[in-house]
C-alpha positions in Angstrom: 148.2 117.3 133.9 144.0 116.5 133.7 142.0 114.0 134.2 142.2 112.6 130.3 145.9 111.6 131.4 145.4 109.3 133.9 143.4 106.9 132.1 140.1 107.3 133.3 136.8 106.0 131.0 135.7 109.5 129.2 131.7 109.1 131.9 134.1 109.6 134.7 135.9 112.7 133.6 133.4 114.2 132.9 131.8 112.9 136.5 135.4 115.3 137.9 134.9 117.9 135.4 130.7 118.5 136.3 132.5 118.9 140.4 134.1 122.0 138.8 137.6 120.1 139.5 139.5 121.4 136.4 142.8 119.2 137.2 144.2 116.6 139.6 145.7 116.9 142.7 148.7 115.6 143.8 147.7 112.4 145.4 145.1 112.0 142.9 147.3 111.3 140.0 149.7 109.2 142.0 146.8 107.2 143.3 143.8 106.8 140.0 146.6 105.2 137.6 147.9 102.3 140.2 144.2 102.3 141.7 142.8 101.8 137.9 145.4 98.6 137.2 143.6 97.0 140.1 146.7 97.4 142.7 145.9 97.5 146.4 147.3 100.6 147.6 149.0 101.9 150.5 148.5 106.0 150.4 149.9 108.4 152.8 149.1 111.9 152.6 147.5 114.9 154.6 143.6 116.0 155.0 142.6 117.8 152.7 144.5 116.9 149.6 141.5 115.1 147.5 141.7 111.5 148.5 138.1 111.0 148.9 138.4 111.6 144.7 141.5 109.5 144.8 139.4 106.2 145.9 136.1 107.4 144.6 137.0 108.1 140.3 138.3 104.6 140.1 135.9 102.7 142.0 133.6 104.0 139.7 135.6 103.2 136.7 135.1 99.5 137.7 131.8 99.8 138.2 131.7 100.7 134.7 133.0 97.0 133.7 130.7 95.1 136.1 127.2 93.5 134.7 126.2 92.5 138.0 125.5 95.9 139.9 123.1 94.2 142.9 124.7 94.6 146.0 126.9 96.6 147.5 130.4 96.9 145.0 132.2 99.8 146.7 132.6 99.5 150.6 134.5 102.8 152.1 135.2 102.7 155.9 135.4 106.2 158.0 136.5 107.1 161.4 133.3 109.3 162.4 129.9 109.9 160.9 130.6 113.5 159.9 133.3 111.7 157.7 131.2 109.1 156.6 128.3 111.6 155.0 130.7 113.8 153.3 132.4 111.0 151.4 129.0 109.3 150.8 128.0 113.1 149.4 130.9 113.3 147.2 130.1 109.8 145.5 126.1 110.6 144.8 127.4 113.5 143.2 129.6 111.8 141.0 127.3 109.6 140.4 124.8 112.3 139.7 126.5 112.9 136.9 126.5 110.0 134.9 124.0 109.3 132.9 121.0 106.5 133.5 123.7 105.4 136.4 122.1 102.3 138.1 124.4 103.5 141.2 123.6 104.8 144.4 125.2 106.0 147.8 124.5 105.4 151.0 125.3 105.1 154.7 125.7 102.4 157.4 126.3 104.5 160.8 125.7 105.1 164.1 123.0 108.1 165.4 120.7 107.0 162.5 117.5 104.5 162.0 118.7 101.0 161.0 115.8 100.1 159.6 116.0 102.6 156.9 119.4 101.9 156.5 118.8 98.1 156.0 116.4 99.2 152.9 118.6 101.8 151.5 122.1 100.2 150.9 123.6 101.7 148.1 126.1 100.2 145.3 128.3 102.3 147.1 127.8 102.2 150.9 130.0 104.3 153.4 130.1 103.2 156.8 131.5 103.7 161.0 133.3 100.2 162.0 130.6 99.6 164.5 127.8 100.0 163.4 128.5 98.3 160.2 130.1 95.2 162.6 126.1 95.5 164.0 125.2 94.7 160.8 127.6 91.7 159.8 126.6 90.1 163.4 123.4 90.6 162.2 123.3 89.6 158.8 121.7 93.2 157.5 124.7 93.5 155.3 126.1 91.1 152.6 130.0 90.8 152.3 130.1 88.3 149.3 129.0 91.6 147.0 132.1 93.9 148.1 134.4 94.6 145.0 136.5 97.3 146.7 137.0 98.1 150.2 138.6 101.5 151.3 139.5 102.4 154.8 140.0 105.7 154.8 141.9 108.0 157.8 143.2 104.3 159.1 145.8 105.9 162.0 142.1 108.0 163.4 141.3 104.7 163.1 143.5 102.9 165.3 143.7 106.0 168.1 140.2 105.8 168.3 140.3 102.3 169.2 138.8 100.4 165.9 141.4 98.5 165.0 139.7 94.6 166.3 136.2 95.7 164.6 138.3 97.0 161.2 140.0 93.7 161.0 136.7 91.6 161.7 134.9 93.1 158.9 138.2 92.9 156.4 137.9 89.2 157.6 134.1 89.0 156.1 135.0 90.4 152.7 137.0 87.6 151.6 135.7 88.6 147.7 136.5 91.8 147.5 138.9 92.3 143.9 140.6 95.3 146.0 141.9 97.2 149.1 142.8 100.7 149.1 143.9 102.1 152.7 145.0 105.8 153.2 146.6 107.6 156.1 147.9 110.8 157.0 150.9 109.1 158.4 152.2 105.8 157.5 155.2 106.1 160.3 154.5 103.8 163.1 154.5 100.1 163.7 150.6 100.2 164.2 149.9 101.4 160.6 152.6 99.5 158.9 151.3 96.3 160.8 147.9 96.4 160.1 148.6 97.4 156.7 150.4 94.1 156.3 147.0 92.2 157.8 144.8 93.8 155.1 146.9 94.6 152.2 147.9 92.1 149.2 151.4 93.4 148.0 150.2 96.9 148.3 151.5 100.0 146.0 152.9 102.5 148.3 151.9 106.0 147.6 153.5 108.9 149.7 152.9 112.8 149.6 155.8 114.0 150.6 157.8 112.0 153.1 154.4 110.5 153.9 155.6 110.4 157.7 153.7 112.9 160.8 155.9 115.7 159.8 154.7 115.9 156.1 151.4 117.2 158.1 152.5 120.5 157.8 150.8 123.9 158.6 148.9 125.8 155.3 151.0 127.9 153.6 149.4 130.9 153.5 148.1 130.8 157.5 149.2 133.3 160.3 149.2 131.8 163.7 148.9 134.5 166.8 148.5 133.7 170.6 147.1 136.1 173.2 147.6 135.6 177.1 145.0 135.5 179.4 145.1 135.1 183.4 142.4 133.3 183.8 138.8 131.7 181.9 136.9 135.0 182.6 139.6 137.0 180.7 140.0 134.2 177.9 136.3 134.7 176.9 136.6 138.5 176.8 139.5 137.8 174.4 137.3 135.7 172.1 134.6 138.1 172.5 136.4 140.8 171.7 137.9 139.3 168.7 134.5 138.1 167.9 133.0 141.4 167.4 135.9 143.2 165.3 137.3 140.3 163.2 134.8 139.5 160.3 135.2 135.9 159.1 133.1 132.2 159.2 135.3 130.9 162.2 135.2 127.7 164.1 136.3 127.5 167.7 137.7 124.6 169.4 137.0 123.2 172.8 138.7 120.2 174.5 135.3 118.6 176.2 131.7 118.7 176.0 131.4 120.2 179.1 133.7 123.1 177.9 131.9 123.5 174.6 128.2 123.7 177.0 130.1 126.8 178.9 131.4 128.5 175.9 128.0 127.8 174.1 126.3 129.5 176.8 128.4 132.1 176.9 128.1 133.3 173.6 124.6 133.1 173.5 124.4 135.6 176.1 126.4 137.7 174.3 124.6 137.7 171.6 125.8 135.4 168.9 124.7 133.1 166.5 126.4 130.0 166.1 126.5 126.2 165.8 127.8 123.6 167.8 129.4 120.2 167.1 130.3 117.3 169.5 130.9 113.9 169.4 127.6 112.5 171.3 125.4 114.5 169.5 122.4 112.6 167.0 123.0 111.8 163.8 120.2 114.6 163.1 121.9 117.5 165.2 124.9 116.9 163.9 123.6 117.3 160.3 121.8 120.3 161.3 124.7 122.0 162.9 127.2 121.3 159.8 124.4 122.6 157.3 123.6 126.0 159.7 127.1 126.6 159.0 127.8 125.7 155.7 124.5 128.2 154.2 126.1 130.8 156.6 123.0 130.6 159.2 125.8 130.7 161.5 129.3 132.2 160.8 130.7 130.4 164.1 131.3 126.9 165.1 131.7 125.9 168.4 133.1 121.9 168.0 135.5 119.8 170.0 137.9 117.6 168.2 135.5 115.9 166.2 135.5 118.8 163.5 139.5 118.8 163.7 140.2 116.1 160.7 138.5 115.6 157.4 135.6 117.6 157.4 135.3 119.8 154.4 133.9 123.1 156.0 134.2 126.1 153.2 135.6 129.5 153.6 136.7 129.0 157.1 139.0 132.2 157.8 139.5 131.8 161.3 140.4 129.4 164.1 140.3 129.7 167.7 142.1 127.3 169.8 139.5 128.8 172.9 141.7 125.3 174.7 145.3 124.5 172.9 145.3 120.7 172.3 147.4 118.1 173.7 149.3 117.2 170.6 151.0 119.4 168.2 149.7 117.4 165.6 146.1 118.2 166.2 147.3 121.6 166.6 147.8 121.5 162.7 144.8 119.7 161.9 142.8 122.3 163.9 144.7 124.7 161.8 143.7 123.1 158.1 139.6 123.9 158.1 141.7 127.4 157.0 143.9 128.3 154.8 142.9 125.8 152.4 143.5 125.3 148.6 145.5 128.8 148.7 143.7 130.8 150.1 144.2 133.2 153.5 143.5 132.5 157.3 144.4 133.0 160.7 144.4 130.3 163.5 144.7 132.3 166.6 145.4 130.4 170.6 144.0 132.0 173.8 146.3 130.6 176.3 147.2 130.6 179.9 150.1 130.0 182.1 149.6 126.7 182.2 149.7 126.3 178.6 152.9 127.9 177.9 155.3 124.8 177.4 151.9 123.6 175.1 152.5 126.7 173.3 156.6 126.3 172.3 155.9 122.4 171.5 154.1 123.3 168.7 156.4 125.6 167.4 159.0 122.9 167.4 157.3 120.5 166.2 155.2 123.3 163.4 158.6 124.7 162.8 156.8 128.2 162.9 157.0 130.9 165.6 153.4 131.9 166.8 153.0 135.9 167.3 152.6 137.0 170.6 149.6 139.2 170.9 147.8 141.7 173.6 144.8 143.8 173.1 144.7 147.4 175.1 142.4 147.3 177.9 141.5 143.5 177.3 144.1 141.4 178.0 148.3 142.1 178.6 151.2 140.6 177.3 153.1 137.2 177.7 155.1 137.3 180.6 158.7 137.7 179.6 160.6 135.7 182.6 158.4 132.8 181.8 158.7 132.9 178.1 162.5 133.0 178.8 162.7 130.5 181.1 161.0 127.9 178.8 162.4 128.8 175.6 165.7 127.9 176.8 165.2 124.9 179.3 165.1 122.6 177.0 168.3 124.2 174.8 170.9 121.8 174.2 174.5 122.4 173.5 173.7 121.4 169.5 172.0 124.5 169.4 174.2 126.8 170.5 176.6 128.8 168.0 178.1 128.2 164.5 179.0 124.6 164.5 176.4 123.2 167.3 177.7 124.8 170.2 180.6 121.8 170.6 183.5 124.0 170.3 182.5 125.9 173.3 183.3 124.2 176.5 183.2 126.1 179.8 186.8 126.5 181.8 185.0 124.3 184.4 183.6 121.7 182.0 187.6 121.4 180.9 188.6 120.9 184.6 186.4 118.1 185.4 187.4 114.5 185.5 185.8 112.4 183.4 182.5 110.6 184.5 183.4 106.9 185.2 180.2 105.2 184.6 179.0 102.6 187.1 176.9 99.3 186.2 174.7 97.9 188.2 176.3 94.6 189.0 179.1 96.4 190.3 176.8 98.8 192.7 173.7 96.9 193.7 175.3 95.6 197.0 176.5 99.1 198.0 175.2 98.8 201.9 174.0 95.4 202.2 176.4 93.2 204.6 178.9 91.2 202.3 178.0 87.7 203.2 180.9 86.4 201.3 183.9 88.2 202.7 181.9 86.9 206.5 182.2 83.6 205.2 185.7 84.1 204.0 187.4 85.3 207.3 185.2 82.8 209.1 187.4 80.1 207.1 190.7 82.0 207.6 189.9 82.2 211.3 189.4 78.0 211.3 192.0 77.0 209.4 194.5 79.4 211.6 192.8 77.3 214.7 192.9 73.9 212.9 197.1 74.8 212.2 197.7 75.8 215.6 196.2 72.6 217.1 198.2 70.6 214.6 201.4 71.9 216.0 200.3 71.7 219.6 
């Protein structure tokens, strides 16, 4: 399939084609068509799969049938600022290519002047939920303009708390012709309810399942793990791999204090790098992202921030330096690799605390992780440990042929069966029976009353 099929005017092909994107991706051509008849949408799909394009290619074919270009037509919503400027770069570049466009991009976020971004709103303007809620309170920014809103990455949305200030501003766009909202999981009463609050009769678009386990792991990626005893012997690790695997690799860090230590670190050691964290200016981030993207630096230190959505190119290598505390960011860490087909490695430096980390995300990846060692630097996993915890949590289901059910122990035959007791029945067990007082109390006065009777 191209771009011709899905109905798009012949200035916006061209707009894909001029991006060198030769076809389509998946959730492109379920998304344009639906998008293009004006539906709202409901989309579900992973990072990385080219909904940015998805939300972008028809927004622009609208703006194609509007007179009135003043304002701002196209309003796209993003969990982070990193987010934010990579969206708003894809839509000057389309843009860019269409000729005498009266169109422009631009961005409403935090870590950057607002006065320049009061003067430079573009006809389409990508924003963070609270600074552009700054803006609304404000009246900097006019809602009556907005065609087409997008919230983009909406369950990032919600974890990261955003959830009040996305439904205040949905509130002030009480114009808008459209609502697209996208998701790399629509499982969960959190997205489906606040779909519901911003959504008209929505078309529900789904790559794959569209639930969390449709986030899988690239195809072509190996995952390894090495075992270190303690922080001094994971950074020899790193190091060591540092200096004899060639590659642009990004390494990730649970906290900023972490990513300061490593930073320094590998400084000392000699290498150049870049380094990305949430609290950082809108400036030094930009100036970290571009170091690595011209190749200035071939490593990025970042905590969690660079984990989703961030188009970083030719990324052969990451390093969980700290394994993360959900599988699933385990596989978002793990797609700035391995991406459109092509190769890479995500490698995890663990320690004996991070063992039971290290087996829940091969449950829930569905992938065994290679354990590694290194002569000389660092030894292998211990074996009574890895035993122990790959078969705690083993349930009968998973043992033999037909779920382990038709083999019961000679002692599991032997045993009476468990009578199970409620609560009513044992939640007086050891408190004095006030009732059976009071009923031999009665039984000893109405023996006394008969035996007077007689006397």
């Amino acid at each position: 399939m191209s771009f011709f099929d899905l109905d798009l005017p012949e200035e916006i092909v061209a707009c894909a084609l001029a991006q060198g994107w030769q076809q389509p991706t998946a959730v492109q051509t379920l998304v344009i068509p639906k998008a293009l008849e004006g539906h709202d949408i409901l989309g579900g799909a992973p990072t990385g799969t080219g909904k940015s394009a998805a939300f972008l290619l028809p927004a622009l074919a609208r703006l194609l049938t509007l007179e009135n270009t003043l304002g701002v037509k196209v309003l796209v919503l993003e969990p982070t600022r990193e987010l934010a400027v990579q969206v708003a770069d894809v839509a000057s570049s389309l843009i860019s290519a269409i000729p005498d466009a009266p169109y422009t991009s631009a961005t409403i976020i935090g870590g950057a002047g607002r006065d320049m971004q009061r003067e430079q709103t573009g006809t389409i303007t990508v924003a963070t939920p609270g600074r552009l809620l700054e803006f609304l309170r404000k009246d900097w920014f006019d809602p009556s303009t907005v065609e087409i809103l997008v919230i983009d990455e909406a369950d990032r949305m919600l974890d990261m708390g955003f959830r009040d200030d996305v439904a205040s501003i949905v509130r002030e766009l009480s114009n808008r012709y459209q609502t697209m909202l996208f998701s790399a999981t629509l499982e969960g009463f959190g997205i489906n309810d606040f779909a519901r609050q911003v959504l008209n009769d929505p078309i529900e678009v789904r790559l794959g399942a569209g639930g969390e386990n449709d986030e899988k792991l690239p195809e072509f990626l190996s995952s390894r793990a090495y075992f270190a005893n303690d922080s001094e012997q994971k950074f020899k690790i790193l190091k060591h791999l540092l200096t004899t695997v060639q590659g642009r690799s990004i390494i990730f860090v649970k906290t900023k204090s972490r990513l300061a230590d490593v930073s320094g670190k590998l400084r000392r050691s000699g290498f150049a790098f870049a380094s990305l964290q949430g609290e950082l200016s809108q400036t030094e981030r930009k100036a970290a992202l571009r170091r690595f993207a011209d190749s200035s630096a071939d490593i990025l230190v970042a905590t969690d921030v660079a984990s989703r959505g961030l188009d970083l190119p030719d990324v052969t290598h990451v390093y969980n330096y700290d394994l993360p505390t959900s599988a699933a960011v385990y596989v978002h860490r793990s797609g700035r690799t391995a991406r459109a087909g092509a190769k890479g490695v995500v490698i995890s430096i663990v320690e004996g605390a991070d063992l039971e980390k290290l087996q829940a995300i091969e449950r829930y990846t569905d992938r065994v992780i290679e354990r590694r060692t290194i002569k000389g630097i660092c030894e292998e996993f211990p074996k009574d440990v890895e035993f122990k915890l790959s078969t705690q949590k083993r349930g009968r289901a998973s043992i033999g042929g037909k779920g382990g059910f038709d083999r019961k122990r000679k002692d599991e035959e032997e045993k009476k069966p468990k009578v199970k007791k409620r609560w009513r029945v044992t939640k007086n067990i050891g408190k004095p029976d006030f009732a059976a007082k009071r009923a031999k109390k009665a039984a000893r006065l109405a023996k006394k009353a008969e035996q007077t009777k007689e006397d």
